[in-house]
Phi, psi and omega in degrees: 000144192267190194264013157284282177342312217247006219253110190338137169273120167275124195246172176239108197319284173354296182315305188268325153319278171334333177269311171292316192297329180284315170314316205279311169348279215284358179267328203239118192249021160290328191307127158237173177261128164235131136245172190226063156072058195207012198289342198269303211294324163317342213051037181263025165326269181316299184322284178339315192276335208244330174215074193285017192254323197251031160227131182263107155282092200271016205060195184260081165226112185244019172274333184286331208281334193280319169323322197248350161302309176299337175295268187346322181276337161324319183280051186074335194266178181250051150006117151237137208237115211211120191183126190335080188346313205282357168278289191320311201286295227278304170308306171285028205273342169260015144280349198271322160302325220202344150255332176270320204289298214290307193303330200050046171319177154238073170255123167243120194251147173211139203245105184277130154086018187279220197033210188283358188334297159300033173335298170269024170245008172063170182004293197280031208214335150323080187236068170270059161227330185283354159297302183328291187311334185276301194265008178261025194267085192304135141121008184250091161309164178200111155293144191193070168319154163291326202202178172301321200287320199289295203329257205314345186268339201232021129296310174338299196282331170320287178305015165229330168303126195294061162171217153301152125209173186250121163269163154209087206276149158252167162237041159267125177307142142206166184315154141299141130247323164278162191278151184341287188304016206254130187240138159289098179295124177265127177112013188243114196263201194225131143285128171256007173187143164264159171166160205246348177272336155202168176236143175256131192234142164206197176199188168065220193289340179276359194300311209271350170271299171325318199286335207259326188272011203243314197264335181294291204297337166286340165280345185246022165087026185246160175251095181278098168297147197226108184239143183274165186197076153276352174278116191271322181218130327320109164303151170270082185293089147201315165325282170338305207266349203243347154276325160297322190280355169248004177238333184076351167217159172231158223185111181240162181200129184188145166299041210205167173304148153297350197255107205049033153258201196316326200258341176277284189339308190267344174276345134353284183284308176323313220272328197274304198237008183183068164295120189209161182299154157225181182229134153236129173270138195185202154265130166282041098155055190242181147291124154297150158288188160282136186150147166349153153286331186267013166259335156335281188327302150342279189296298226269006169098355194262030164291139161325288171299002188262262229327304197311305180283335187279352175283292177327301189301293228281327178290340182244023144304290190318307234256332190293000000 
Protein backbone atom coordinates (compact mmCIF):
# COMPACT_ATOMS: atom_id res chain seq x y z
CA UNK A 1 0.00 0.00 0.00
CA UNK A 2 1.51 3.29 -0.87
CA UNK A 3 2.24 5.81 1.48
CA UNK A 4 -0.24 8.45 0.68
CA UNK A 5 -2.65 5.61 1.56
CA UNK A 6 -1.66 4.52 4.97
CA UNK A 7 -0.48 8.03 5.66
CA UNK A 8 -2.63 9.87 9.22
CA UNK A 9 -5.75 11.97 7.98
CA UNK A 10 -5.00 15.78 9.22
CA UNK A 11 -7.65 17.40 10.98
CA UNK A 12 -8.19 21.01 11.68
CA UNK A 13 -8.50 21.56 15.80
CA UNK A 14 -11.47 24.38 14.68
CA UNK A 15 -13.38 21.54 13.86
CA UNK A 16 -13.71 19.51 16.83
CA UNK A 17 -13.92 22.94 18.94
CA UNK A 18 -17.00 23.60 17.27
CA UNK A 19 -18.48 20.45 17.57
CA UNK A 20 -18.10 19.90 20.93
CA UNK A 21 -19.00 23.36 21.81
CA UNK A 22 -22.69 22.55 19.94
CA UNK A 23 -22.96 19.67 21.79
CA UNK A 24 -22.20 21.37 25.23
CA UNK A 25 -24.90 24.21 23.89
CA UNK A 26 -27.46 22.04 23.52
CA UNK A 27 -27.29 20.54 26.87
CA UNK A 28 -26.49 23.79 28.73
CA UNK A 29 -28.59 26.91 27.59
CA UNK A 30 -25.98 29.27 29.53
CA UNK A 31 -23.07 28.52 27.09
CA UNK A 32 -22.92 31.72 24.59
CA UNK A 33 -20.50 32.60 21.72
CA UNK A 34 -18.38 36.01 21.43
CA UNK A 35 -16.75 36.96 18.67
CA UNK A 36 -14.84 39.65 16.74
CA UNK A 37 -16.48 39.61 13.49
CA UNK A 38 -14.72 36.01 13.23
CA UNK A 39 -17.85 33.49 12.70
CA UNK A 40 -16.34 32.22 9.11
CA UNK A 41 -12.44 31.77 10.44
CA UNK A 42 -13.93 30.41 14.37
CA UNK A 43 -16.48 28.19 12.33
CA UNK A 44 -18.99 29.31 14.67
CA UNK A 45 -21.18 29.20 11.56
CA UNK A 46 -23.54 26.12 12.98
CA UNK A 47 -23.47 27.26 16.26
CA UNK A 48 -24.76 30.71 14.72
CA UNK A 49 -27.72 28.76 12.40
CA UNK A 50 -28.69 26.80 15.42
CA UNK A 51 -28.66 29.68 18.05
CA UNK A 52 -28.29 33.12 16.87
CA UNK A 53 -29.83 34.70 19.66
CA UNK A 54 -26.82 33.43 21.99
CA UNK A 55 -23.91 34.28 19.75
CA UNK A 56 -22.49 38.21 20.28
CA UNK A 57 -20.80 39.28 17.54
CA UNK A 58 -18.96 42.72 18.64
CA UNK A 59 -17.10 43.29 15.31
CA UNK A 60 -13.41 43.74 15.25
CA UNK A 61 -13.10 45.31 18.65
CA UNK A 62 -11.62 42.87 20.78
CA UNK A 63 -10.94 44.93 24.02
CA UNK A 64 -14.84 45.36 24.39
CA UNK A 65 -15.42 41.72 23.01
CA UNK A 66 -13.26 40.46 26.27
CA UNK A 67 -15.28 43.16 28.20
CA UNK A 68 -18.38 41.73 27.42
CA UNK A 69 -17.67 37.98 27.50
CA UNK A 70 -16.95 39.06 31.09
CA UNK A 71 -20.30 40.95 31.70
CA UNK A 72 -22.36 37.88 30.23
CA UNK A 73 -20.18 35.48 32.85
CA UNK A 74 -21.30 37.98 35.72
CA UNK A 75 -24.61 37.47 34.50
CA UNK A 76 -24.71 33.88 35.07
CA UNK A 77 -23.46 32.77 31.61
CA UNK A 78 -21.24 30.87 29.72
CA UNK A 79 -19.12 32.43 27.41
CA UNK A 80 -16.59 31.22 25.03
CA UNK A 81 -14.86 34.62 23.75
CA UNK A 82 -13.46 33.22 20.49
CA UNK A 83 -11.12 35.20 18.16
CA UNK A 84 -7.43 34.98 16.30
CA UNK A 85 -5.13 34.90 19.29
CA UNK A 86 -2.87 37.19 17.99
CA UNK A 87 -5.67 39.97 18.45
CA UNK A 88 -7.66 38.18 21.34
CA UNK A 89 -4.21 38.18 23.20
CA UNK A 90 -2.29 40.89 21.83
CA UNK A 91 -4.76 43.83 21.52
CA UNK A 92 -6.90 42.58 24.95
CA UNK A 93 -4.47 41.91 26.87
CA UNK A 94 -5.15 44.31 29.73
CA UNK A 95 -8.71 43.13 29.42
CA UNK A 96 -7.64 40.07 29.71
CA UNK A 97 -5.77 41.29 33.26
CA UNK A 98 -8.00 42.88 34.81
CA UNK A 99 -11.70 41.83 33.61
CA UNK A 100 -10.78 38.08 33.23
CA UNK A 101 -7.78 37.00 35.32
CA UNK A 102 -7.75 39.53 38.24
CA UNK A 103 -12.02 39.35 38.37
CA UNK A 104 -11.64 35.17 38.13
CA UNK A 105 -14.24 35.49 35.42
CA UNK A 106 -15.84 32.10 34.52
CA UNK A 107 -14.55 33.16 30.75
CA UNK A 108 -13.19 30.63 28.20
CA UNK A 109 -11.35 32.34 25.86
CA UNK A 110 -9.90 30.55 22.84
CA UNK A 111 -7.37 31.88 20.45
CA UNK A 112 -7.68 30.57 16.95
CA UNK A 113 -5.19 30.18 14.50
CA UNK A 114 -2.53 30.82 16.72
CA UNK A 115 1.50 29.90 16.47
CA UNK A 116 2.42 30.95 12.64
CA UNK A 117 -0.84 29.50 11.35
CA UNK A 118 -1.64 32.87 9.34
CA UNK A 119 1.67 32.47 7.67
CA UNK A 120 1.21 34.13 4.81
CA UNK A 121 -0.04 37.32 6.24
CA UNK A 122 3.18 37.96 8.39
CA UNK A 123 4.75 39.03 10.64
CA UNK A 124 1.36 41.04 12.79
CA UNK A 125 -0.70 37.97 12.09
CA UNK A 126 1.77 35.81 13.99
CA UNK A 127 1.28 34.64 17.59
CA UNK A 128 4.47 33.64 18.85
CA UNK A 129 3.86 35.63 21.83
CA UNK A 130 0.89 34.71 23.59
CA UNK A 131 2.13 31.75 25.66
CA UNK A 132 4.43 34.52 27.62
CA UNK A 133 1.47 37.08 27.92
CA UNK A 134 -0.80 34.50 29.18
CA UNK A 135 1.01 32.25 31.14
CA UNK A 136 2.33 34.98 33.29
CA UNK A 137 -1.47 35.77 34.53
CA UNK A 138 -2.55 34.56 37.95
CA UNK A 139 -6.20 32.26 38.04
CA UNK A 140 -5.56 31.94 33.59
CA UNK A 141 -4.68 27.91 33.07
CA UNK A 142 -3.48 28.10 29.58
CA UNK A 143 -3.96 25.05 27.30
CA UNK A 144 -2.54 23.95 23.68
CA UNK A 145 -4.31 20.77 22.64
CA UNK A 146 -2.18 18.31 20.45
CA UNK A 147 -4.89 17.12 18.26
CA UNK A 148 -9.24 17.02 17.70
CA UNK A 149 -9.41 14.76 20.73
CA UNK A 150 -7.20 16.51 23.04
CA UNK A 151 -9.09 19.69 21.60
CA UNK A 152 -12.46 18.44 22.17
CA UNK A 153 -11.75 16.77 25.20
CA UNK A 154 -10.55 19.99 27.04
CA UNK A 155 -13.52 22.34 25.53
CA UNK A 156 -15.37 19.65 27.73
CA UNK A 157 -13.35 20.38 30.96
CA UNK A 158 -13.44 24.08 30.13
CA UNK A 159 -17.25 23.89 30.90
CA UNK A 160 -16.94 22.76 34.11
CA UNK A 161 -14.04 24.32 35.41
CA UNK A 162 -15.22 27.18 37.80
CA UNK A 163 -12.79 30.41 36.59
CA UNK A 164 -10.71 31.16 33.30
CA UNK A 165 -9.20 29.64 31.03
CA UNK A 166 -7.00 30.02 27.50
CA UNK A 167 -7.53 27.64 24.91
CA UNK A 168 -4.90 27.88 22.09
CA UNK A 169 -6.36 26.21 19.00
CA UNK A 170 -4.24 25.94 15.49
CA UNK A 171 -5.74 25.62 12.28
CA UNK A 172 -2.96 23.83 10.71
CA UNK A 173 -4.05 19.77 9.89
CA UNK A 174 -2.38 17.98 12.16
CA UNK A 175 -3.02 13.91 13.15
CA UNK A 176 -5.00 12.05 16.45
CA UNK A 177 -2.53 11.06 18.52
CA UNK A 178 -4.65 10.33 21.79
CA UNK A 179 -6.99 7.71 21.98
CA UNK A 180 -10.91 8.29 21.10
CA UNK A 181 -11.61 7.91 24.96
CA UNK A 182 -9.07 10.63 26.35
CA UNK A 183 -10.72 12.99 29.01
CA UNK A 184 -8.35 15.90 30.04
CA UNK A 185 -6.52 16.60 33.11
CA UNK A 186 -5.35 19.99 33.52
CA UNK A 187 -1.65 20.24 34.44
CA UNK A 188 -1.18 16.66 33.53
CA UNK A 189 0.92 15.76 30.22
CA UNK A 190 0.36 12.52 28.36
CA UNK A 191 3.37 10.22 27.61
CA UNK A 192 3.14 9.05 24.14
CA UNK A 193 6.30 7.33 24.15
CA UNK A 194 9.12 6.07 26.07
CA UNK A 195 12.31 6.03 26.13
CA UNK A 196 15.61 6.50 28.46
CA UNK A 197 18.08 8.85 26.59
CA UNK A 198 16.35 12.04 26.20
CA UNK A 199 12.83 13.61 26.38
CA UNK A 200 11.41 15.42 23.74
CA UNK A 201 8.58 17.67 25.15
CA UNK A 202 6.06 19.89 22.92
CA UNK A 203 2.22 20.59 22.60
CA UNK A 204 -0.25 22.22 19.83
CA UNK A 205 1.10 21.48 16.18
CA UNK A 206 5.07 20.34 17.09
CA UNK A 207 3.47 17.40 19.41
CA UNK A 208 3.02 15.07 16.40
CA UNK A 209 7.12 16.04 14.74
CA UNK A 210 8.44 14.78 18.09
CA UNK A 211 6.66 11.78 17.74
CA UNK A 212 8.11 11.55 14.34
CA UNK A 213 11.88 12.90 15.47
CA UNK A 214 11.69 10.05 17.96
CA UNK A 215 10.91 7.44 15.16
CA UNK A 216 14.11 8.99 13.25
CA UNK A 217 16.13 9.12 16.63
CA UNK A 218 15.16 5.18 17.02
CA UNK A 219 16.55 4.28 13.64
CA UNK A 220 19.86 5.46 14.95
CA UNK A 221 19.58 3.62 18.16
CA UNK A 222 18.63 6.34 20.95
CA UNK A 223 15.49 5.89 22.80
CA UNK A 224 13.53 9.35 22.84
CA UNK A 225 10.86 9.62 25.54
CA UNK A 226 8.24 11.76 24.05
CA UNK A 227 5.38 13.97 26.61
CA UNK A 228 2.71 15.66 25.09
CA UNK A 229 2.63 19.16 27.58
CA UNK A 230 -0.59 20.60 26.90
CA UNK A 231 -1.03 22.42 29.87
CA UNK A 232 1.80 25.62 29.55
CA UNK A 233 0.23 26.81 33.16
CA UNK A 234 -0.08 24.67 35.57
CA UNK A 235 3.18 22.67 34.28
CA UNK A 236 3.41 19.18 35.18
CA UNK A 237 6.49 19.40 37.55
CA UNK A 238 6.14 15.65 38.26
CA UNK A 239 6.52 15.00 34.58
CA UNK A 240 9.34 17.09 34.32
CA UNK A 241 11.19 16.50 37.21
CA UNK A 242 10.90 12.59 36.59
CA UNK A 243 12.19 13.20 32.79
CA UNK A 244 15.42 14.72 33.69
CA UNK A 245 15.91 12.37 36.22
CA UNK A 246 15.70 9.25 33.93
CA UNK A 247 16.69 10.56 30.96
CA UNK A 248 19.03 13.53 31.60
CA UNK A 249 18.21 15.70 28.94
CA UNK A 250 15.39 17.29 27.79
CA UNK A 251 14.56 18.92 24.34
CA UNK A 252 11.29 21.52 23.92
CA UNK A 253 9.86 22.64 20.93
CA UNK A 254 6.67 24.74 20.41
CA UNK A 255 5.54 27.25 18.13
CA UNK A 256 6.29 30.53 19.99
CA UNK A 257 9.50 32.92 20.79
CA UNK A 258 11.96 31.00 22.89
CA UNK A 259 11.32 33.45 25.21
CA UNK A 260 8.61 32.72 27.83
CA UNK A 261 6.73 29.56 26.37
CA UNK A 262 6.78 25.98 26.93
CA UNK A 263 10.29 25.67 27.05
CA UNK A 264 10.99 28.96 29.56
CA UNK A 265 7.68 26.93 31.74
CA UNK A 266 10.09 23.82 31.96
CA UNK A 267 13.62 25.44 32.24
CA UNK A 268 11.63 26.61 35.30
CA UNK A 269 11.52 23.20 37.08
CA UNK A 270 14.95 21.94 35.60
CA UNK A 271 16.95 24.71 36.93
CA UNK A 272 15.02 25.01 40.42
CA UNK A 273 14.37 20.97 40.94
CA UNK A 274 16.35 18.76 38.42
CA UNK A 275 19.43 20.22 36.25
CA UNK A 276 20.22 18.54 33.35
CA UNK A 277 21.06 19.95 29.86
CA UNK A 278 18.08 21.38 27.50
CA UNK A 279 17.61 22.47 24.73
CA UNK A 280 14.68 25.07 23.42
CA UNK A 281 13.56 24.81 20.13
CA UNK A 282 11.47 27.77 18.87
CA UNK A 283 11.54 31.63 17.06
CA UNK A 284 14.69 32.93 18.49
CA UNK A 285 13.32 35.77 19.86
CA UNK A 286 12.65 37.32 16.28
CA UNK A 287 9.80 38.35 14.08
CA UNK A 288 8.86 35.26 11.78
CA UNK A 289 8.93 36.34 8.34
CA UNK A 290 6.14 35.55 6.00
CA UNK A 291 5.47 31.32 4.85
CA UNK A 292 3.64 28.36 5.58
CA UNK A 293 3.62 27.42 9.04
CA UNK A 294 4.77 24.74 8.12
CA UNK A 295 7.93 26.07 6.19
CA UNK A 296 8.55 28.59 9.18
CA UNK A 297 8.37 25.35 11.39
CA UNK A 298 10.94 24.20 9.30
CA UNK A 299 13.45 27.07 8.70
CA UNK A 300 13.32 27.80 12.58
CA UNK A 301 14.85 23.73 13.21
CA UNK A 302 11.64 22.01 14.33
CA UNK A 303 11.52 19.31 10.86
CA UNK A 304 11.85 15.89 12.49
CA UNK A 305 15.15 15.48 11.52
CA UNK A 306 16.43 19.36 12.76
CA UNK A 307 14.41 18.02 16.16
CA UNK A 308 15.87 14.73 15.66
CA UNK A 309 19.82 15.82 15.31
CA UNK A 310 19.48 18.57 17.82
CA UNK A 311 18.41 15.68 20.25
CA UNK A 312 21.83 13.78 19.23
CA UNK A 313 24.17 16.89 19.78
CA UNK A 314 22.22 17.73 23.27
CA UNK A 315 22.74 13.91 24.14
CA UNK A 316 26.41 13.92 24.04
CA UNK A 317 26.52 17.33 25.83
CA UNK A 318 24.96 15.09 28.66
CA UNK A 319 27.43 12.24 28.22
CA UNK A 320 30.22 14.83 27.75
Amino acid sequence: MSEVLTAPKLKDCRDAFCAKLEELAAGNGKIVAVCNDSVGSSKLGGFKSRWPERLVNVGIAEQNMVGVGAGLANGGMLPYVCAAAPFLTGRALEQIKADIAYSNANVKLVGISSGMAYGELGPTHHSIEDFAWTRVLPNLPVVAPCDSIETAAAVEWAASYPGPVFLRLSRVGVPDLLPEDHVFELGRANRLRDGSDVTLIANGTLTHRMLKAAEILAGRGVEARVLNMATVRPIDTEAVVAAAEQTGAILTAEEHSTFGGLGSAIAEVVVAEAPVPMKILGVPGIFAPTGSAEFLLDEFGMSPEAVADAAEALIARKRG
